[in-house]
N, C-alpha and C positions, 0 to 999 in steps of 0.2 A: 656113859661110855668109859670114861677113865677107872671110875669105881669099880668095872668087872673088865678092865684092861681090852675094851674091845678095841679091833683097828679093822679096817678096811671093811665099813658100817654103811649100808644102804638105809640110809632114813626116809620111811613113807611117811605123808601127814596128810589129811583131807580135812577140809573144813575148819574150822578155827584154829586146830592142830595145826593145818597148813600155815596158818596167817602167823601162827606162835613161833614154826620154825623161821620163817622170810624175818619176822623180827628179831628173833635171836641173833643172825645172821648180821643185823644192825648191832650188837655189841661189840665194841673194839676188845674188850676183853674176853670174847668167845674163841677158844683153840679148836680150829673145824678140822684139825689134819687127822683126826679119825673117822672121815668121812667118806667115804668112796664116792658116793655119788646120790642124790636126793631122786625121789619119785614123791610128786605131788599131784595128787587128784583136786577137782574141783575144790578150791578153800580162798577165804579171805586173801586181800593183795593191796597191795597201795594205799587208795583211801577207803576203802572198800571193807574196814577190819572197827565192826562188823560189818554186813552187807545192810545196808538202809531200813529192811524190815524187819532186824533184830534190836534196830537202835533203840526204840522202846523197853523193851529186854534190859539190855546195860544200862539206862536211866535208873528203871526202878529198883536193879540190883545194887547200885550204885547207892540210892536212896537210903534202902533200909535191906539189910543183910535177911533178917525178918520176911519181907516183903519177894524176896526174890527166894530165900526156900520155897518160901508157898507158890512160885511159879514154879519150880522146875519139881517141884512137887506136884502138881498139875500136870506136867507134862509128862509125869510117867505112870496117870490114870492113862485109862484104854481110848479115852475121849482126846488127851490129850497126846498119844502119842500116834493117833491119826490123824488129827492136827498136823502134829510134826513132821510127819513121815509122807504127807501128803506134798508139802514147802520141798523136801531131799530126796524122795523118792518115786520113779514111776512105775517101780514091782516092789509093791512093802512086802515085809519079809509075813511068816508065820506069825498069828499070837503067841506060841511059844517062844517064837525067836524073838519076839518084841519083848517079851518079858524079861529074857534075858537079855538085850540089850538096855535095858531101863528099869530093871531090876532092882539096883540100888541107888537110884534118887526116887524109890517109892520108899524102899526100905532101910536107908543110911543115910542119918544126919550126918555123918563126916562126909560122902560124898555128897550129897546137895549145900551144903557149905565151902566144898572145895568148887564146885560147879559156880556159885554164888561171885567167891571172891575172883576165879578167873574171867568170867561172864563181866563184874565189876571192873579188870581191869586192861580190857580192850578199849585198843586208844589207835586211829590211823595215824597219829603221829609215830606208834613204836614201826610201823610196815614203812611210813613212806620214811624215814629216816636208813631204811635199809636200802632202799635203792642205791646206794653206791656200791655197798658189799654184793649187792645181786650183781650186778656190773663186773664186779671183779670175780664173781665165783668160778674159781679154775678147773673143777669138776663137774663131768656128766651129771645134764639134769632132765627127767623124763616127767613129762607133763602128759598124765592120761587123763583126759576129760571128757566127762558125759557130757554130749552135746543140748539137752534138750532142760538144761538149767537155768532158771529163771535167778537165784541166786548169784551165782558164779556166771555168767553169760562166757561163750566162749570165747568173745574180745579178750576179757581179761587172762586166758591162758596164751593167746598169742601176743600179748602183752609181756608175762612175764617168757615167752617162748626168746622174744627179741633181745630182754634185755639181760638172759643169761646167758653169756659166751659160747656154754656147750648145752644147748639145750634140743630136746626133742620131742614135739606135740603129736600124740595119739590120739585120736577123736574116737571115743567110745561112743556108736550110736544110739539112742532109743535108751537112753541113761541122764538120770539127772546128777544133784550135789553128791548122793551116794554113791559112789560105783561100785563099792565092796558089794551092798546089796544089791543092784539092778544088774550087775555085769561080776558076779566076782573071777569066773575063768580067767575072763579076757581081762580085769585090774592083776591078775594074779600073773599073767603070762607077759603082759608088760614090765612086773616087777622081776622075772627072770630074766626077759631079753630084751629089757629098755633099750 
């Protein structure tokens, strides 16, 4: 944001993105004042970064760098991104559209190595250490969540609903971890009229 001098910045995040902003959030050295206001969908929270069924995942990424291309390498064959999309999503998108979403960790080792080292370093201590900063965040925060998430359960958005000062939860029906895919109107018209 500072790099292309933006100010009065809506940051969306879902899913791990989600859990990466909430920890940033925990740096005492992070300058949030070009933020206007956060919208987060369904994503990691508390202890919860990753979500329990991805912990296997971060082990083995963790393990051997090696070892975790060859998973998310996996996960962007056709077998493996119904896999995936089955866990985040209850309207998978197109084959064409999955190709393009997972396009390049079939086809780029910089991104399945950046996929790797991030995946690697998901830690619930970098989220629950933010709980104080959530506490204090003095700007509007819109929580749209698919209700029908096995991941994200929607405890944990009225979780984070309580313990942001200016917070407000939208319950996307008939939507899981994904919203952009199962719901994108209605993630889209939250992001205008949070």
């Amino acid at each position: 944001m500072e790099a292309l001098d933006l100010t009065d910045v809506t940051v969306v995040a879902n899913d791990t993105g989600g859990g990466l902003v909430l920890a940033s959030l925990g740096d005492p050295g992070l300058d949030t004042s070009r933020i206007a206001r956060l919208v987060l969908t369904n994503c990691d929270s508390y202890e919860h970064f990753p979500p329990g069924s991805f912990a296997q995942i971060v082990k083995l990424c963790r393990l051997s760098s090696r070892v975790g291309g060859g998973i998310v390498r996996l996960l962007a064959t056709e077998p493996g991104q119904s896999f995936f999309l089955k866990a985040v999503s209850k309207h998978p998108p197109s084959h064409e559209r999955q190709r393009e979403i997972f396009g390049a960790f079939a086809t780029s080792r910089a991104a399945r190595r950046d996929a790797v080292m991030v995946t690697a370093s998901l830690d619930p201590a970098l989220t629950l250490r933010a709980a104080p900063a959530i506490k204090a965040f003095d700007r509007p925060v819109t929580l749209t969540w698919g209700t029908e998430d096995k991941l994200f359960p929607l405890d944990h958005a009225r979780r984070l609903r309580d313990a942001f000062p200016h917070a407000a939860l939208i319950e996307i029906p008939d939507c899981s971890a994904f919203v952009m895919i199962d719901a994108p109107a209605k993630l889209a018209e939250a992001i205008r009229n949070g």
